[in-house]
DRENVO-23391 format. One record per residue (C-alpha): z, x, y. Coordinates in pm, 1 decimal. Example, Ala and Ser with C-alpha at 12.3 -4.5 7.8 and 13.67 -1.06 7.14 Angstrom:
residues 2
R        w        u        v
R    780.0   1230.0   -450.0
R    714.0   1367.0   -106.0
END
This chain:
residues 248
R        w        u        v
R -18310.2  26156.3  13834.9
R -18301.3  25801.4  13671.4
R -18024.2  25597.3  13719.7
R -17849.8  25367.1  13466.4
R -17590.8  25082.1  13506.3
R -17302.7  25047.9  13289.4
R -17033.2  24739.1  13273.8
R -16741.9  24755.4  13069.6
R -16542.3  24441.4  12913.7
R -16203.9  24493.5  12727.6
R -16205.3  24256.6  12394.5
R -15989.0  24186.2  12156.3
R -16018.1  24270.9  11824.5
R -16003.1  23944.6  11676.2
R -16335.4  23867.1  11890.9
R -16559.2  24127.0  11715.3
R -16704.9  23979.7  11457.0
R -16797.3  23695.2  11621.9
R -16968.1  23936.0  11902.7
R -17174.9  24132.1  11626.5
R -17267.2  23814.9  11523.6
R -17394.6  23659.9  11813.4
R -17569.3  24033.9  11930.0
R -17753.9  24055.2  11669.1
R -18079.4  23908.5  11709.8
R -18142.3  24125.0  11987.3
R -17994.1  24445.7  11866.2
R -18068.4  24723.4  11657.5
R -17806.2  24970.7  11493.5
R -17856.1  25317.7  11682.3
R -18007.4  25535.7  11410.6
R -17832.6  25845.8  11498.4
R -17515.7  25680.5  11393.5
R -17463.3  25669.0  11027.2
R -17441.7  25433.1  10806.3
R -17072.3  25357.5  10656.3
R -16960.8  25211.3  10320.8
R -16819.6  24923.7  10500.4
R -17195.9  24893.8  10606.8
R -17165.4  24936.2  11002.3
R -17301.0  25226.8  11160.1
R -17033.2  25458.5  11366.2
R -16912.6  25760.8  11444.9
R -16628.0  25938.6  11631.0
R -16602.8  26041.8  12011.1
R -16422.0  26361.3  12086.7
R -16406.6  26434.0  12475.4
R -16165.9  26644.9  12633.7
R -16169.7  26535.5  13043.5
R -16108.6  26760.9  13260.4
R -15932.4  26765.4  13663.5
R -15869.2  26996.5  13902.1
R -15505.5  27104.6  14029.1
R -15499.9  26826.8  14229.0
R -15600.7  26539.3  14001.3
R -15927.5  26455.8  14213.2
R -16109.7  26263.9  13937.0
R -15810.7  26068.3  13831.7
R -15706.5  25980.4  14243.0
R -16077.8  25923.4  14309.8
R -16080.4  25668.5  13998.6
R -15766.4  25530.3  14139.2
R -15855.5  25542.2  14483.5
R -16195.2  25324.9  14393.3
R -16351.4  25522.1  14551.1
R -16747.6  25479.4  14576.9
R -16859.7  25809.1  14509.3
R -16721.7  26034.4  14217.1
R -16743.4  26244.6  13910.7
R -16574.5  26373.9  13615.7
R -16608.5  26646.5  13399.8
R -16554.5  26663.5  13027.4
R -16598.4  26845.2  12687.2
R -16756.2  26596.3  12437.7
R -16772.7  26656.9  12061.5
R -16834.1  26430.2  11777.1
R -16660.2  26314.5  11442.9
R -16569.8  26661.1  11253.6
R -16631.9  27016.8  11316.4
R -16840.3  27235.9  11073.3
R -17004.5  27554.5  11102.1
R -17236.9  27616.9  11419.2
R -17137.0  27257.6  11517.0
R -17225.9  27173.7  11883.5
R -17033.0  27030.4  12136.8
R -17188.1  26951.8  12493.9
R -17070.4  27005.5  12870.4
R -17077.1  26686.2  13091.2
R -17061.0  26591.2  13424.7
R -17083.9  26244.6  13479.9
R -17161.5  26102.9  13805.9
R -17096.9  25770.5  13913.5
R -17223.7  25559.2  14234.3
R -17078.1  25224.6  14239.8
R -17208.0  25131.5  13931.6
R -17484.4  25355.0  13825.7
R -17451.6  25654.7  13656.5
R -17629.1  25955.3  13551.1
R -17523.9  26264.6  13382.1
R -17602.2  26651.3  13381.5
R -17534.9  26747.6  12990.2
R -17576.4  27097.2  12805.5
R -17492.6  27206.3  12432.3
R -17315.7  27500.3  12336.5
R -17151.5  27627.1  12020.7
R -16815.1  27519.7  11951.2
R -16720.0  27854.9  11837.1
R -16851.7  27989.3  12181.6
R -16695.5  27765.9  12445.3
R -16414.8  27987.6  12467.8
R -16611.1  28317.8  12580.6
R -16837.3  28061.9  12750.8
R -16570.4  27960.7  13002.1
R -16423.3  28308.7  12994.3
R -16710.4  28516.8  13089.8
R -17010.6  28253.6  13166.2
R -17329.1  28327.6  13094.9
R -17275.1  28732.2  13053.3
R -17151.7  28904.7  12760.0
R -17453.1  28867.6  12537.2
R -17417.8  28469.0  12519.7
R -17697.7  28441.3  12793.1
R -17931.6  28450.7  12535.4
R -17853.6  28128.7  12369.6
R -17932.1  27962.4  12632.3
R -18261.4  27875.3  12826.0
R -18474.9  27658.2  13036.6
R -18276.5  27303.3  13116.6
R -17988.0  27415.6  12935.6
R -17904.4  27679.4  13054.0
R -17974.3  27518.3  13414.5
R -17730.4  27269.2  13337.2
R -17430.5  27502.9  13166.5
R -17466.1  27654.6  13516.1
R -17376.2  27321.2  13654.7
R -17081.5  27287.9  13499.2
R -16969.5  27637.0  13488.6
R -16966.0  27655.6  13874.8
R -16771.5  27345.8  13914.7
R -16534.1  27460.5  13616.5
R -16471.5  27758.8  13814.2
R -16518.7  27676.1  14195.4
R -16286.6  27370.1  14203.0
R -16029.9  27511.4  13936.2
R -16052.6  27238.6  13633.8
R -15868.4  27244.5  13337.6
R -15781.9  27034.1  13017.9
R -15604.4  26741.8  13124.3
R -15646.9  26470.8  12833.8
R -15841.7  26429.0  12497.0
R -15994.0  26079.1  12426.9
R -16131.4  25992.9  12069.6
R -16269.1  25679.4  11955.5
R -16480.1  25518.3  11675.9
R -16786.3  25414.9  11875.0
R -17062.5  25164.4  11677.0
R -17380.9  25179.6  11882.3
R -17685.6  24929.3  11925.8
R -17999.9  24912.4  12132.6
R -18169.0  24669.0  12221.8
R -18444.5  24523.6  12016.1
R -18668.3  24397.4  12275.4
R -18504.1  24615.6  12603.5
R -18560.7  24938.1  12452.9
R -18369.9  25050.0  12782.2
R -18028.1  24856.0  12693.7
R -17751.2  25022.1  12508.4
R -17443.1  24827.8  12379.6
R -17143.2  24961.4  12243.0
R -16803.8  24929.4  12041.7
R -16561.8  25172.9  12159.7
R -16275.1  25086.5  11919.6
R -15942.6  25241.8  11814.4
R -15931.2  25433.0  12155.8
R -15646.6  25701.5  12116.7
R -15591.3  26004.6  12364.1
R -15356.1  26283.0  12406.1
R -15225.6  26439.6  12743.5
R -15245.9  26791.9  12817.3
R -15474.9  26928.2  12534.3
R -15585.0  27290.3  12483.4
R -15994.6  27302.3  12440.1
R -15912.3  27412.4  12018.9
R -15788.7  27037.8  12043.1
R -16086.1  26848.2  12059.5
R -16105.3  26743.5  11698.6
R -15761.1  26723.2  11642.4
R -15576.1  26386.3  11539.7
R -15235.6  26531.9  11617.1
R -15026.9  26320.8  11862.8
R -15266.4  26088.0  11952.7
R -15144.8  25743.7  12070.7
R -15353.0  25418.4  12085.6
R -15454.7  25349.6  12452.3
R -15544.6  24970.3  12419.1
R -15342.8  24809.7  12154.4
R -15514.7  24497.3  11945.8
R -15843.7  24560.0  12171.6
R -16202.3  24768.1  12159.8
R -16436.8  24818.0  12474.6
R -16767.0  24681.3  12523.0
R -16970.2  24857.6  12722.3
R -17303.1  24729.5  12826.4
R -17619.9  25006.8  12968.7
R -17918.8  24911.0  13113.6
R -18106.0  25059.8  13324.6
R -18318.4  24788.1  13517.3
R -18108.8  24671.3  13842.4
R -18000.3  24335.7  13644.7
R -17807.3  24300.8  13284.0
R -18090.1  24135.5  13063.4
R -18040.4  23736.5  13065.0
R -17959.1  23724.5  12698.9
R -17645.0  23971.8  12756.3
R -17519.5  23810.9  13080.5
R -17545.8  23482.5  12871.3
R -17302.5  23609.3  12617.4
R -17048.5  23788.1  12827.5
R -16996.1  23433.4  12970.3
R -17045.6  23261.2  12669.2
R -16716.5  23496.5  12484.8
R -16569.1  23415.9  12878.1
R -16553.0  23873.5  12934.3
R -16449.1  23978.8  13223.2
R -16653.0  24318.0  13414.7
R -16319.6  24565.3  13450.1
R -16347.9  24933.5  13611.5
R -16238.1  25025.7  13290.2
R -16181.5  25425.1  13265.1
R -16084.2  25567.7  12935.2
R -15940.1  25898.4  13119.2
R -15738.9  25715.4  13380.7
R -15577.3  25472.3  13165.7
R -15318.8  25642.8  13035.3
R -15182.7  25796.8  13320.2
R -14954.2  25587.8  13534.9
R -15062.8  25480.1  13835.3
R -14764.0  25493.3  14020.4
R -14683.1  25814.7  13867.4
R -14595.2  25978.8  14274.1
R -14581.1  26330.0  14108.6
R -14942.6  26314.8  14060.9
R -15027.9  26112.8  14346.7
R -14870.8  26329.9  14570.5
R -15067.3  26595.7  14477.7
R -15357.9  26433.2  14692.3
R -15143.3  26573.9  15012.8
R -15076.6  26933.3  14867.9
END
């Protein structure tokens, strides 16, 4: 399995247009993103994240601890009819990261989760993706993990022009919701910004250095790399309820 490295820089808003600027000679609008009247190319991120009883993703984040992984329900911009949504488990160690990822029908993620693979929805699914639902169902199920937060954001994605490997994105207007039910994921109800006046940059490559050109930039705009974690975030850190549930 091939790994990739991410870094993550929080920015503030004010910055961006001076970023796309300076990007752009060595990026390229990703071409599954569409193409707005305000002429940039973006769509919206629906994940739901999921933890066990125990919070073990979010104490693990906290923790910093080397090794972890965190599971999640990932949909994008609006629902429509036979609309997909895909089952993640992303993987992280220290900073690369791979993923296991299968798609399912929105309408069937209920009965999915309820009765797996049975029940006549078997034969939707085959070769690698049905490997990979079985990934996720048995760590749904054998570790006990349940909705915990929904995160949505407008995401505006690039890649490179001459590192077809390199990814750069805009994660802006980043706005979750604690405790969500799975019928959630595309809702806007209650949602509450997450990083006020600020987007996140996230840079993927998957060579063992960031390209020259990018590194240049970063230091050039004077970003800092943060362990930046869109599921942790809004939790409190020193909420002892939750921490506390590490000794349960």
């Amino acid at each position: 399995m091939k790994f990739r490295y991410e870094r993550k820089y929080l920015v503030r808003n004010e910055q961006i247009d001076a970023l796309r600027k300076r990007l752009d000679p060595f990026l390229r609008p990703d071409h599954y993103a569409p193409k707005l009247e305000s002429g940039l190319h973006q769509y919206t991120v629906r994940s739901v994240y999921l933890d066990t009883i125990h919070f073990d993703a979010l104490l693990d984040k906290i923790e910093g601890l080397e090794i972890r992984k965190k599971l999640r329900v990932r949909g994008y911009d609006r629902p429509n009819d036979g609309c997909k949504v895909f089952l993640e488990i992303k993987r992280k160690l220290g900073d690369r990261i791979w993923k296991n990822r299968a798609s399912v029908a929105y309408k069937d993620l209920g009965e999915l989760f309820t009765f797996g693979l049975s029940n006549g929805l078997g034969k939707n699914f085959e070769g690698q993706n049905e490997e990979e639902t079985r990934k996720f169902l048995f760590n749904l199920h054998r570790y006990g993990y349940r909705p915990v937060n929904l995160v949505t954001y407008d995401r505006e994605p690039f890649h490179g022009k001459f590192d077809p490997g390199v990814r750069i994105t805009f994660d802006k207007n980043i706005r979750s919701k604690l405790w969500p039910s799975f019928e959630q994921l595309y809702s806007e109800s209650g949602l509450r910004l997450v990083w006020k006046d600020h987007f996140i940059l996230e840079i993927k490559y998957f060579e063992d250095k960031m390209p020259v050109w990018a590194r240049s930039i970063v230091q050039e705009f004077g970003l800092r790399h943060e362990a930046l974690s869109k599921y942790a975030t809004p939790f409190s850190k020193t909420d002892v309820s939750i921490y506390n549930q590490r000794m349960i």
